[in-house]
C-alpha positions as CSV (number, residue, x, y, z in Angstrom):
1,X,-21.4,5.6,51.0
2,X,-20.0,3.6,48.1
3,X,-23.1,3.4,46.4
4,X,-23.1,6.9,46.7
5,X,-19.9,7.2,45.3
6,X,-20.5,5.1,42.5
7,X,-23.9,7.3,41.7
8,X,-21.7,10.3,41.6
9,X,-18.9,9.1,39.3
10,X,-21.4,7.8,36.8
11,X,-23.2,11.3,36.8
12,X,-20.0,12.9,36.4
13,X,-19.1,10.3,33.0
14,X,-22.6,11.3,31.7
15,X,-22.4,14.8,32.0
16,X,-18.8,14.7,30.6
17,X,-20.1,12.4,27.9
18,X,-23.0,14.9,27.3
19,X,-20.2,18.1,26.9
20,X,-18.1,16.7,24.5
21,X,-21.2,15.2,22.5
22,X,-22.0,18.9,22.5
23,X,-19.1,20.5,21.6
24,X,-18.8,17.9,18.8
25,X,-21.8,18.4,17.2
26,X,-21.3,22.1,17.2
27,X,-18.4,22.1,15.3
28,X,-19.7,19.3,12.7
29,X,-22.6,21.7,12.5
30,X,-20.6,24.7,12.1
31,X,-18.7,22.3,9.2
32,X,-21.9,21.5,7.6
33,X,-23.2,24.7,7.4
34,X,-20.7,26.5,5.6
35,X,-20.7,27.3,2.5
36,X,-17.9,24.6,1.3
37,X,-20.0,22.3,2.3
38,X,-23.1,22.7,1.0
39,X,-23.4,19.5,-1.3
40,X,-21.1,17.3,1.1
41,X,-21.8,14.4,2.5
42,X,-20.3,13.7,6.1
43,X,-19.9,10.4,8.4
44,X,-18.0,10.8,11.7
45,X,-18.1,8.2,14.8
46,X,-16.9,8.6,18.0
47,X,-16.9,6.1,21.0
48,X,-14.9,5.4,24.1
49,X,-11.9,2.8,24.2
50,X,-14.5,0.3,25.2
51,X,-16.7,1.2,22.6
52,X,-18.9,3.0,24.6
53,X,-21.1,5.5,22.2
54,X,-20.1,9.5,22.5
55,X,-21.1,10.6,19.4
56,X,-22.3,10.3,15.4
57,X,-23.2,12.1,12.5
58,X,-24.5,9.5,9.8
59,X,-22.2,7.2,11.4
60,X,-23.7,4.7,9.5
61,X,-23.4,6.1,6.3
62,X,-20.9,4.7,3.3
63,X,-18.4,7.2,1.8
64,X,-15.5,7.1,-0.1
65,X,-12.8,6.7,2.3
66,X,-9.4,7.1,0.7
67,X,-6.3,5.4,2.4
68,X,-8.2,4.8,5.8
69,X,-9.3,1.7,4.1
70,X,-5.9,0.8,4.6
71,X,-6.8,0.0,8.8
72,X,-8.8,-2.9,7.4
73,X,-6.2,-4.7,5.4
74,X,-3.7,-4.2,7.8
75,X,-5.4,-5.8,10.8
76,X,-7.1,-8.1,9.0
77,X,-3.3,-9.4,7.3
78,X,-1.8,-8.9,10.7
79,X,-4.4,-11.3,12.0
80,X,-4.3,-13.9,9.3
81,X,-1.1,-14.1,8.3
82,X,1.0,-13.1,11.3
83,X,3.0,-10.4,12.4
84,X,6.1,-12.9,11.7
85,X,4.9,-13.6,8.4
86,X,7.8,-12.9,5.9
87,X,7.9,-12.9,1.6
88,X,10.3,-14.9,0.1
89,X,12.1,-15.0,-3.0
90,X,14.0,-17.8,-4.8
91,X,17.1,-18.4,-7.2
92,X,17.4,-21.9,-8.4
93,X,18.6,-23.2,-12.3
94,X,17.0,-25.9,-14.4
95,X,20.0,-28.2,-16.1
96,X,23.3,-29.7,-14.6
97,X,26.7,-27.5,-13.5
98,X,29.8,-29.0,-14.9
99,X,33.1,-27.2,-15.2
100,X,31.4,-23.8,-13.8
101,X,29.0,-24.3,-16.9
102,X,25.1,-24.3,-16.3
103,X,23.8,-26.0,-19.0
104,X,20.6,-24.7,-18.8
105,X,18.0,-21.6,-17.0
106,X,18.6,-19.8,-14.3
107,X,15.4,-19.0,-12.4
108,X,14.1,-16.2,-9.8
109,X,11.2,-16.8,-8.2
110,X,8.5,-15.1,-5.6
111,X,5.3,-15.2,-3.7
112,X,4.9,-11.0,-4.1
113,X,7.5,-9.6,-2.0
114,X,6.5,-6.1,-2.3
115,X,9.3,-5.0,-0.4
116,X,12.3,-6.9,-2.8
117,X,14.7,-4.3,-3.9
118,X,13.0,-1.1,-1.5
119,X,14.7,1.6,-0.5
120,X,13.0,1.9,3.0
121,X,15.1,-1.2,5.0
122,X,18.3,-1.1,5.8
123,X,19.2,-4.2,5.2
124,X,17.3,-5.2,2.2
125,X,17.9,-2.9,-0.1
126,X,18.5,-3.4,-3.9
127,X,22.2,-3.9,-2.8
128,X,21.8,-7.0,-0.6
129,X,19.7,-8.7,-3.1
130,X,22.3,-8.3,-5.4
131,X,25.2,-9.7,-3.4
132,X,23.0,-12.7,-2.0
133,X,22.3,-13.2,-5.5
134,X,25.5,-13.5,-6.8
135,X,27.3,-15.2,-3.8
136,X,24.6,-17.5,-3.9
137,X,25.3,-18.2,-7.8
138,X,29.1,-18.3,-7.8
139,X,29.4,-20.5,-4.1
140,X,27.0,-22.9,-6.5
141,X,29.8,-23.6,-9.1
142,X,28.5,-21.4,-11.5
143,X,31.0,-19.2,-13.4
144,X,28.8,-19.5,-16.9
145,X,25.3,-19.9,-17.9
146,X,24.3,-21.2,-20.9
147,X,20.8,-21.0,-20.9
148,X,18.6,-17.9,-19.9
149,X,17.1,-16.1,-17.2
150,X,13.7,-16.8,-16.0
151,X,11.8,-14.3,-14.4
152,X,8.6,-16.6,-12.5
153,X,6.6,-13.8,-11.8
154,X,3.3,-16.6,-12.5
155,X,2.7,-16.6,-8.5
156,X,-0.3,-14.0,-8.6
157,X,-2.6,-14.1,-11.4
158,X,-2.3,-11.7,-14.2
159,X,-4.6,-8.5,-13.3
160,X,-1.6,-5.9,-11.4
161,X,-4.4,-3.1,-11.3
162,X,-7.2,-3.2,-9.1
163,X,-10.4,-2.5,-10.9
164,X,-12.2,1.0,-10.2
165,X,-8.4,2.8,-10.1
166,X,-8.7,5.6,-12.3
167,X,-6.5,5.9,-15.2
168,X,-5.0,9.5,-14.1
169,X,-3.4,7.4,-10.8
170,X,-1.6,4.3,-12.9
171,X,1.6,6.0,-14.4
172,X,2.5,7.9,-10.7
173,X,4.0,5.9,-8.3
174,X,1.3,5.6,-6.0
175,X,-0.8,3.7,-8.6
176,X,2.0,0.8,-8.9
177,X,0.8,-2.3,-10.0
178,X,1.3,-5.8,-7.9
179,X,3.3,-8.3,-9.7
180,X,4.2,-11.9,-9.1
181,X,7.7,-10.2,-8.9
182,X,7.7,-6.9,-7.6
183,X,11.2,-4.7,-7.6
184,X,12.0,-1.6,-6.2
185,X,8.4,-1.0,-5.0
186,X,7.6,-0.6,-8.8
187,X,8.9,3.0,-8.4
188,X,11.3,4.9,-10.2
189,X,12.3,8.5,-9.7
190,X,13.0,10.9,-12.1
191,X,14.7,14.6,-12.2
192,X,13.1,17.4,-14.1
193,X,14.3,20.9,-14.7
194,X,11.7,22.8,-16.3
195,X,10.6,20.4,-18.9
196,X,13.8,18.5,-19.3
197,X,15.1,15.2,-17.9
198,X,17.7,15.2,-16.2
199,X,18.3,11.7,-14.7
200,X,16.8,8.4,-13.5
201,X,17.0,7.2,-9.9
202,X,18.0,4.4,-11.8
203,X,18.1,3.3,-15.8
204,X,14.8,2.4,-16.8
205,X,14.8,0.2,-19.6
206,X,12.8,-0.6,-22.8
207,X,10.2,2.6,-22.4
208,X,9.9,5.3,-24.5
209,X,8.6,8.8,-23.8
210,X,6.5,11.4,-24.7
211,X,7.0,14.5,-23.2
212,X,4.4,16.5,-22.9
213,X,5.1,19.1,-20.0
214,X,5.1,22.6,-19.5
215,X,6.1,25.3,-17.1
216,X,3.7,26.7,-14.9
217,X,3.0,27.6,-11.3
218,X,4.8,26.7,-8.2
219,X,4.3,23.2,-7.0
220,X,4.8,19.8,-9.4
221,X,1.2,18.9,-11.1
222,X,2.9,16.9,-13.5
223,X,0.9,13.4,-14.7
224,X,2.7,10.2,-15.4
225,X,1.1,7.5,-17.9
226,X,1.7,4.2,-17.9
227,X,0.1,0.8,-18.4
228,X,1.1,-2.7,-17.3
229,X,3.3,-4.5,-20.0
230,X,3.7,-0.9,-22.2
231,X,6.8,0.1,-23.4
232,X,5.5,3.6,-24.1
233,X,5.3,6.2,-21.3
234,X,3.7,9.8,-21.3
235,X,3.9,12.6,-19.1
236,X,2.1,15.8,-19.2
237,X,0.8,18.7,-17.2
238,X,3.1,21.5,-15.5
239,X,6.4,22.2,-13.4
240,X,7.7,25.0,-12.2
241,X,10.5,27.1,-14.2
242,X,13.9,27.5,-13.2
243,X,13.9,24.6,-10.9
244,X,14.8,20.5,-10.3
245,X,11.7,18.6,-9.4
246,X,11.9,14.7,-8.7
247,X,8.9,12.7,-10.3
248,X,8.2,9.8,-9.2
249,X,6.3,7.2,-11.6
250,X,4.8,3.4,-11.3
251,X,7.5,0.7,-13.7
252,X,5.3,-0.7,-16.6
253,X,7.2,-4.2,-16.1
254,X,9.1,-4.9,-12.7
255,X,10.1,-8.3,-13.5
256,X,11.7,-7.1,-17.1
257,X,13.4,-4.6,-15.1
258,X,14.9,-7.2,-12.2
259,X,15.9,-9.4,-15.2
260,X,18.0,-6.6,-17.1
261,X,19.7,-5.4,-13.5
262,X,20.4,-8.9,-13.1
263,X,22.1,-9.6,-16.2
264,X,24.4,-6.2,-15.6
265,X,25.0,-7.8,-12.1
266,X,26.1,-11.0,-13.7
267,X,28.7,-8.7,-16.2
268,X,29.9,-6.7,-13.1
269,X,30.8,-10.3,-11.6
270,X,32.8,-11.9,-14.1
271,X,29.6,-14.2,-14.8
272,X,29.2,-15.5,-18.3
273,X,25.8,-15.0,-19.8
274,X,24.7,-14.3,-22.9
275,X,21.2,-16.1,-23.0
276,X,18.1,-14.4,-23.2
277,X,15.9,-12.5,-20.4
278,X,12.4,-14.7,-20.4
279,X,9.5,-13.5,-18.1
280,X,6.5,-15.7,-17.7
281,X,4.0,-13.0,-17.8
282,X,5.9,-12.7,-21.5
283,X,5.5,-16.3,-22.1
284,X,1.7,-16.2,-21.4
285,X,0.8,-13.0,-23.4
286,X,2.3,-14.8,-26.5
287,X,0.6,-17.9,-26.0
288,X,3.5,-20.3,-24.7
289,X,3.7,-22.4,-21.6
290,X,5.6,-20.7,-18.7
291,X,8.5,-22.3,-17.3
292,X,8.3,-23.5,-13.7
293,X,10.5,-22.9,-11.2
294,X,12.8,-26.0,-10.5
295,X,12.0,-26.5,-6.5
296,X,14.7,-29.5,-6.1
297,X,17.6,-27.1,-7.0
298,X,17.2,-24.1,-4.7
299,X,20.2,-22.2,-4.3
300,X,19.2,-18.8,-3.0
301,X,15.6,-18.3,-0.1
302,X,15.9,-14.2,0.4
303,X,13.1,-13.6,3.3
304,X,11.4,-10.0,3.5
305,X,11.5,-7.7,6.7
306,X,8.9,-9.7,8.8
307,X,4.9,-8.1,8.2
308,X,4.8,-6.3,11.3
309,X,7.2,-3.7,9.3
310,X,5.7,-3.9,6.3
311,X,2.4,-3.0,8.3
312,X,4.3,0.2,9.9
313,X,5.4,1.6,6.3
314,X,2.2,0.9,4.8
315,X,0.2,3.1,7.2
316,X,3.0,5.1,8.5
317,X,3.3,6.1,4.4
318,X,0.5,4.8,2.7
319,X,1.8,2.7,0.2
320,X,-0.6,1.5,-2.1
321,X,1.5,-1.5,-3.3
322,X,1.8,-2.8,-0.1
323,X,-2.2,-3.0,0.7
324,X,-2.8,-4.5,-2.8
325,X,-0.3,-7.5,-2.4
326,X,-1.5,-8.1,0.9
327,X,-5.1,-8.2,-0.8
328,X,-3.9,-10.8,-3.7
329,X,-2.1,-12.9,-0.5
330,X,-4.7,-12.7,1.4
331,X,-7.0,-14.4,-1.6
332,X,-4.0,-16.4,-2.5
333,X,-4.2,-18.0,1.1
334,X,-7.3,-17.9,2.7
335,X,-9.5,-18.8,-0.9
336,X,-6.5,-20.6,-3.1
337,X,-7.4,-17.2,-5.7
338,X,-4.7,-14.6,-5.8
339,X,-7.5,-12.0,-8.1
340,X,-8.2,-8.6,-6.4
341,X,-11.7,-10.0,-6.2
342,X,-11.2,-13.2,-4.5
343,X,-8.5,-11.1,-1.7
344,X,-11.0,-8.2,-1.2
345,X,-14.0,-11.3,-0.8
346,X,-12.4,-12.3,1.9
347,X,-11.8,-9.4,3.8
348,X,-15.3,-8.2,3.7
349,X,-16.0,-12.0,5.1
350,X,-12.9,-11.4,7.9
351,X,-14.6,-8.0,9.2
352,X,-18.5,-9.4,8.7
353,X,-17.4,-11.9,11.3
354,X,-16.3,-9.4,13.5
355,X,-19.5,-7.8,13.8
356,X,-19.1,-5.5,11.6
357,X,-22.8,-5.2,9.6
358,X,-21.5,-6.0,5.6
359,X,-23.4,-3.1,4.4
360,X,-21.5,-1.1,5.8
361,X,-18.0,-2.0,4.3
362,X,-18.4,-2.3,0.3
363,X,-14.7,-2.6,-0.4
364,X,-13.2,-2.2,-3.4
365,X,-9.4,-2.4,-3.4
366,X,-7.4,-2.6,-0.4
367,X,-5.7,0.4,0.5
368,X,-8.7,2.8,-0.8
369,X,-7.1,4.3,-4.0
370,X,-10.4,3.4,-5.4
371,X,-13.2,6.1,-5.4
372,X,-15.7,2.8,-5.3
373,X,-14.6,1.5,-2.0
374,X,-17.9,3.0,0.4
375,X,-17.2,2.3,4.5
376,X,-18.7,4.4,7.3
377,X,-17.1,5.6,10.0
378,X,-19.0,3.0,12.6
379,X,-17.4,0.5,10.2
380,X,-14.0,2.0,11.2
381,X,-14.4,3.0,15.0
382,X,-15.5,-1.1,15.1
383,X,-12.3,-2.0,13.3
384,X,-10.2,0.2,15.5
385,X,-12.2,-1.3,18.5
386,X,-11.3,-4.8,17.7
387,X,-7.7,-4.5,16.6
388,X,-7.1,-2.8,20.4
389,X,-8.3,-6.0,22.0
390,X,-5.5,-8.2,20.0
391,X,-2.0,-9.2,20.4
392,X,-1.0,-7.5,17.6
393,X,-2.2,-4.3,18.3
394,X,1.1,-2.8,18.9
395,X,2.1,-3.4,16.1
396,X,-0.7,-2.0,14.6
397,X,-1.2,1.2,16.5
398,X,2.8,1.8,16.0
399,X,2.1,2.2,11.9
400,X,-0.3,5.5,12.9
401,X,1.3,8.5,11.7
402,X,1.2,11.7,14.2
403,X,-0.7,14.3,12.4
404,X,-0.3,18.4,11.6
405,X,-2.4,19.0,14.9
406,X,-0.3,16.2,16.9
407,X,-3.2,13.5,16.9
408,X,-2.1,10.0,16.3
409,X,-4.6,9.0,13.5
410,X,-4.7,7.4,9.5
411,X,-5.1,9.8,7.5
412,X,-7.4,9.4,3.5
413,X,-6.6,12.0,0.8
414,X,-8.3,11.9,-2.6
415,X,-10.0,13.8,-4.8
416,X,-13.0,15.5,-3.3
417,X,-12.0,12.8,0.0
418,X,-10.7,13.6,3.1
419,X,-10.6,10.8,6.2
420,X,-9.2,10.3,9.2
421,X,-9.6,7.3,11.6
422,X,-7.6,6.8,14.6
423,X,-7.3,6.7,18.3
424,X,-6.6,9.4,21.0
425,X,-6.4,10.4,25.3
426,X,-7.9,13.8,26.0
427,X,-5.6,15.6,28.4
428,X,-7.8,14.4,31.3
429,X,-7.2,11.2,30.3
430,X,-10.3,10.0,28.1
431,X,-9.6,7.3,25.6
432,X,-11.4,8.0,22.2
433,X,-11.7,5.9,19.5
434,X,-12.9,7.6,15.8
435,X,-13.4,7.9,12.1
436,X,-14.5,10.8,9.9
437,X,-15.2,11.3,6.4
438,X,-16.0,13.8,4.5
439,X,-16.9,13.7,0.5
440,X,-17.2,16.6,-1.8
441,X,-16.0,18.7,0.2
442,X,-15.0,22.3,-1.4
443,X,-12.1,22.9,0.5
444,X,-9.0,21.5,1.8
445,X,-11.0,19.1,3.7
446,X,-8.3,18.7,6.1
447,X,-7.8,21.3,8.4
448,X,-11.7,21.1,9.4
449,X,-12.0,17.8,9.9
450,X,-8.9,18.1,12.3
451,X,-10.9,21.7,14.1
452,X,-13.4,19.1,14.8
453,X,-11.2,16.3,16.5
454,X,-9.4,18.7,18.2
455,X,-12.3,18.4,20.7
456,X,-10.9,15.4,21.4
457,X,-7.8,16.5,22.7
């Protein structure tokens, strides 16, 4: 009678199985049939929680994936480093303290914090830095400085932009570069009425503008250039009349921007200074030696939020900042090479030992703001499959933004890209594990691709 039993529920999986293989490949059919779609190229992957197969189109095929590259990083960083793995960033000074006089530099220092200064946690926002800072400075003696403000930014190496980014992405705020010192998520907001500035979210200093914008439309498809080290900014394209849009751009030199803050904080306090601001990214484009950080006088450790909240806004809002420090920390710690090349090495090698078949995931950048990163959607369903079996998964699976149709899944939006990759339980319970992609597509992209997974559901 068990045996029985045991025949019949297996029948029963199968045909189920079988019916939603069906109804899946009717509507990726009914997708690749249209006329949108007639020069698109598709890879979708679907398999139970156990990573039981249900269904694939091209599954194996490589496609530009947009941000669902980020469920790579992310797991692989959670694994590595640790979900209690925290940034940290350090004031020390270079001299002697006599009679509140430092009689030499006073340093900042940091492994890459990308969340220094942000916005997003409570309790580390630009604010608490500050008053860490400068209780740190004046419970050290220190009612002068003599000397000058270093700025170590000399942690990472000197390449902030990923190669393969396109230039149209660099100036916006998504395309933020990583520094050795990063501040405020390399962000800065500005409001525009019509074609006129209106305000900063905060002053940004030593860049000039060219204003190239006109009124048009009804939605903000404004451009924003700017390049690492510039002090020369343009923006261009159209706003809408008779209205305030906020515009948000990438800072051409975070750790110039940190120092000049810091040396209004120092006025505000009643803190002497009247040395120069010295970056060593500076120091290195005009040749000199950069001035190292002096470890045996420490007088400020600020930690980040721990990684597992890093990991929740960086695939809860796609922060391509956060993916691309955890790439250069990645190489930084696991190869001794903080370059884009050595970090994105080794998390080909992380996922190539998980299985995964290295064909398969030709990564380019690590939260998929390049159009050069190719990854099929096996690639992903087997990354989603292996971060459910860890630990950390939680953690993980608690970054995954609920979508417009109410499916928990990482969504990839680019030019001529649209992905998602993600998990879900059918209302009679079935646990799914997927990835789709879809390339020049000639459409929104978005709302088929989720017609499809709503089979799922």
């Amino acid at each position: 009678m068990k045996k029985t039993l045991a025949v019949l529920t297996l029948s029963t999986q199968i045909i189920f199985a079988q019916n939603i293989a069906q109804k899946l490949d009717k509507a990726t059919k009914d997708l690749m049939d249209s006329s949108g779609a007639i020069s698109s190229s598709l890879s979708f992957y679907v398999s139970d929680e156990k990573g039981n197969f249900i269904y694939e189109y091209q599954g194996n095929k490589g496609l530009s994936t947009a941000s669902t590259q980020k469920i790579f990083t992310a797991a692989a960083a959670l694994e590595t480093l640790g979900k209690n793995y925290t940034y940290k960033t350090l004031s020390g000074y270079s001299g002697t303290i006599s009679g509140g006089n430092l009689s030499g530099n006073l340093f900042i220092a940091s492994n890459g914090d990308p969340t220094l200064g942000s916005w997003r946690y409570e309790a580390y926002k630009p604010e608490m830095f500050k008053k860490k800072l400068i209780d740190a400075v004046k419970k050290s003696g220190i009612t002068k400085i003599s000397g000058d403000l270093v700025i170590d930014d000399s942690y990472f190496d000197a390449q902030t932009i990923p190669g393969g980014w396109p230039w149209d992405d660099l100036g916006n705020y998504y395309g933020a570069g990583v520094w050795g010192i990063n501040w405020r998520e390399n962000q800065f907001d500005i409001n525009i009425n019509g074609t006129d500035f209106k305000g900063f979210s905060y002053p940004l200093e030593n860049v000039k503008w060219i204003n190239e914008l006109k009124t048009g439309g009804n939605s903000d498809q404004s451009l924003i250039f700017t390049a690492p080290h510039s002090d020369v900014a343009l923006i261009n394209g159209t706003l809408p009349a008779g209205k305030t849009v906020t515009v948000s751009g990438s800072v051409p030199n975070p750790p110039l921007q940190l120092g000049i803050e810091i040396k209004e904080w120092f006025k505000e306090s009643g803190i002497d200074f009247t040395g120069k601001i010295i970056t060593n990214s500076q120091l290195i484009i005009e040749g000199k030696h950069i001035l190292k950080f002096p470890e045996n006088n420490t007088i400020l450790t600020y930690e980040s939020p721990t990684l597992d909240k890093i990991i929740y806004w960086f695939l809860r809002k796609s922060i391509n900042l956060y993916g691309e420090t955890l790439i250069k920390t990645l190489g930084k710690e696991k190869k001794g090479n903080s370059s884009f090349k050595s970090g994105v090495a080794y998390l080909k090698e992380f996922w190539k030992s998980k299985g995964i078949n290295a064909n398969m995931i030709n990564f380019a950048d690590g939260s998929g703001l390049s159009p050069q990163n190719y990854v099929s959607a096996k690639a992903q369903v087997q990354a989603l499959l292996y971060a459910k079996q860890q630990p950390w998964f939680e953690s993980y699976y608690d970054g995954f933004p609920t979508q417009d149709n109410g499916m928990k899944m990482k969504s990839g939006t680019m030019k001529d890209t649209k992905s998602f990759a993600g998990y879900q339980t059918s209302k009679d319970g079935k646990k799914y594990v997927f990835s789709i992609i879809i390339n020049n597509y000639q459409g929104s992209g978005s709302s088929e691709l989720q017609k499809i997974l709503n089979v799922l559901k």
